[in-house]
C-alpha positions in Angstrom: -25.9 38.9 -5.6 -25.1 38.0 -1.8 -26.6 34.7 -2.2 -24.5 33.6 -5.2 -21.8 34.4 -3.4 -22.8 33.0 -0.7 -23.7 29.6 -2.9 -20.4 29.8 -4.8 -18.3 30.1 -1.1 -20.1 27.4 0.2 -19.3 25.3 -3.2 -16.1 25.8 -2.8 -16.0 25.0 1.1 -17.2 21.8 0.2 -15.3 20.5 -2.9 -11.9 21.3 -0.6 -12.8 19.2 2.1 -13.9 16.7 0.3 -10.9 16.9 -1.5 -8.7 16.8 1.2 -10.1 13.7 2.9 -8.1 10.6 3.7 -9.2 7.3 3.0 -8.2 5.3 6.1 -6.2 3.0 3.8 -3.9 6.0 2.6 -1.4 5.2 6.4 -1.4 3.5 9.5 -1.6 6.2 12.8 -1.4 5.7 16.1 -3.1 3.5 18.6 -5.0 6.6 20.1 -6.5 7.9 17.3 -7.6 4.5 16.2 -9.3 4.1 19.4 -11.0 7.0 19.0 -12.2 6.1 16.0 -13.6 3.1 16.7 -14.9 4.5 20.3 -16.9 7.1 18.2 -18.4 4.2 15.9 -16.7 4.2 12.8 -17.7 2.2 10.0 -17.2 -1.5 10.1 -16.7 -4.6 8.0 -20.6 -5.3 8.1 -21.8 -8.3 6.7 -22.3 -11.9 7.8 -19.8 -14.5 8.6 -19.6 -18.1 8.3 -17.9 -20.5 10.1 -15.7 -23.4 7.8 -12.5 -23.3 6.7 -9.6 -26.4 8.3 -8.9 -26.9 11.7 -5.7 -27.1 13.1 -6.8 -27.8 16.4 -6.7 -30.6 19.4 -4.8 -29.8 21.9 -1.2 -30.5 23.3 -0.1 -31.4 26.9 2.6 -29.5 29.0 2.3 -30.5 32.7 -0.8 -29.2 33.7 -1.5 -26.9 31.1 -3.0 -27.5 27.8 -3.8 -25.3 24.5 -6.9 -25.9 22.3 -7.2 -24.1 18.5 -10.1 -23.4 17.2 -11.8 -23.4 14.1 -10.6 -21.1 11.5 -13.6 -19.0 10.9 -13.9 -17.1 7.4 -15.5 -13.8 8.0 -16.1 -11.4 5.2 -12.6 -9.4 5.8 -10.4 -12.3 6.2 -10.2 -15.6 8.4 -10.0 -15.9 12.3 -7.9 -18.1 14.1 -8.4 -18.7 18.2 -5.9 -20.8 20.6 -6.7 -20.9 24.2 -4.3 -22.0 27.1 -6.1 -24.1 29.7 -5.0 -25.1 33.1 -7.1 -26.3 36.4 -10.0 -25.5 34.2 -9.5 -21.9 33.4 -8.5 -20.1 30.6 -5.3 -18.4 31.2 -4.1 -17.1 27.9 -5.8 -16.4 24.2 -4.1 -16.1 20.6 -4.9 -15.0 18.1 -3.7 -16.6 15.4 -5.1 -15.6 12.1 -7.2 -12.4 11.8 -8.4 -9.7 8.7 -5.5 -7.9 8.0 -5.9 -7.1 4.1 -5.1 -3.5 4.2 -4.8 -0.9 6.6 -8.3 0.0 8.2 -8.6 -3.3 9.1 -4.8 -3.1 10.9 -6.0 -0.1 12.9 -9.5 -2.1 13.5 -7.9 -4.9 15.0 -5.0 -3.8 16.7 -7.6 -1.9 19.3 -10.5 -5.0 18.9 -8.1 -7.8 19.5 -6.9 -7.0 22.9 -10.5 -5.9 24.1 -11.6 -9.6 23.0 -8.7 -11.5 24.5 -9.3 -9.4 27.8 -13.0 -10.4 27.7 -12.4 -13.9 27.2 -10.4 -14.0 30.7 -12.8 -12.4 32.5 -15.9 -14.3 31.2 -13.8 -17.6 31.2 -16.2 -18.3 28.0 -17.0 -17.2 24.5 -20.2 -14.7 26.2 -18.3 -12.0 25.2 -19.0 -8.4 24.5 -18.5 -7.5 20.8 -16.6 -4.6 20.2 -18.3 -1.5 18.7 -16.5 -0.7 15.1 -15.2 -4.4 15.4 -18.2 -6.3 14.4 -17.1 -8.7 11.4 -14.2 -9.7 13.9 -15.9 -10.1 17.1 -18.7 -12.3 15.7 -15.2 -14.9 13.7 -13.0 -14.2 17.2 -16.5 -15.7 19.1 -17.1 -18.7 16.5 -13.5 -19.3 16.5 -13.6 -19.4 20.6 -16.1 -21.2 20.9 -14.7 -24.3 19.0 -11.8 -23.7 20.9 -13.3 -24.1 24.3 -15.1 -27.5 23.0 -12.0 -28.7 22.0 -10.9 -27.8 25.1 -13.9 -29.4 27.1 -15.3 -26.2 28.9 
């Protein structure tokens, strides 16, 4: 008798929280818990990624600054876009101008992968960059789309 109940508490346990999880599509939170998230490894758009797509790029003058775009990269979740700022040789500034946004997991992915990337760019002043744990699908377009950016660019 003990173990039925036991069995039937446990039964119930189980059905609730499975019941009472949220998809992370269901809302957008805060940018703390989405670190979190994506600190503590949380499923990613896995898959490969191939580089294509039109290019906007070239680059513009302004005095002693320049921008290059890169390729558009289509990656499983949605295209990536790069720009670059160049002057004296160095990178000074990265855009992102297209990136997976579809619905909201990929918001919350992006919003904490993004500014990782950009910052990793400045410091490696090249498209060696870390990927970002969680962030996979969009690290591997953001590097592709770099690195056609930076040979536009002539780095």
């Amino acid at each position: 008798m003990r173990r039925i109940t036991l069995w039937a508490l446990s039964t119930v346990t189980v059905l609730l929280l499975l019941l009472s999880y949220h998809t992370s599509t269901s809302s957008r939170t805060s940018l703390g818990a989405e670190s979190s998230e994506v600190a503590q490894g949380a499923p990613d758009d896995v898959g490969g990624s191939s580089s294509g797509g039109s290019s906007s790029g070239g680059s513009s003058s302004g005095g002693s600054s320049s921008t290059a775009t890169g390729d558009v990269t289509q990656t499983r979740w949605g295209p990536v876009q790069v720009e670059i700022t160049v002057a004296d040789g160095e990178v000074t500034a990265v855009d992102v101008l297209q990136q997976p946004d579809g619905n909201g997991r990929d918001q919350q992915i992006n919003a904490y992968a993004i500014p990782v990337l950009k910052q990793e760019t400045l410091s490696a002043q090249s498209a060696d960059v870390d990927m970002v744990s969680g962030a996979t699908v969009t690290s591997d377009g953001y590097v592709q789309s770099l690195q056609s950016a930076l040979d536009k660019a002539g780095l």
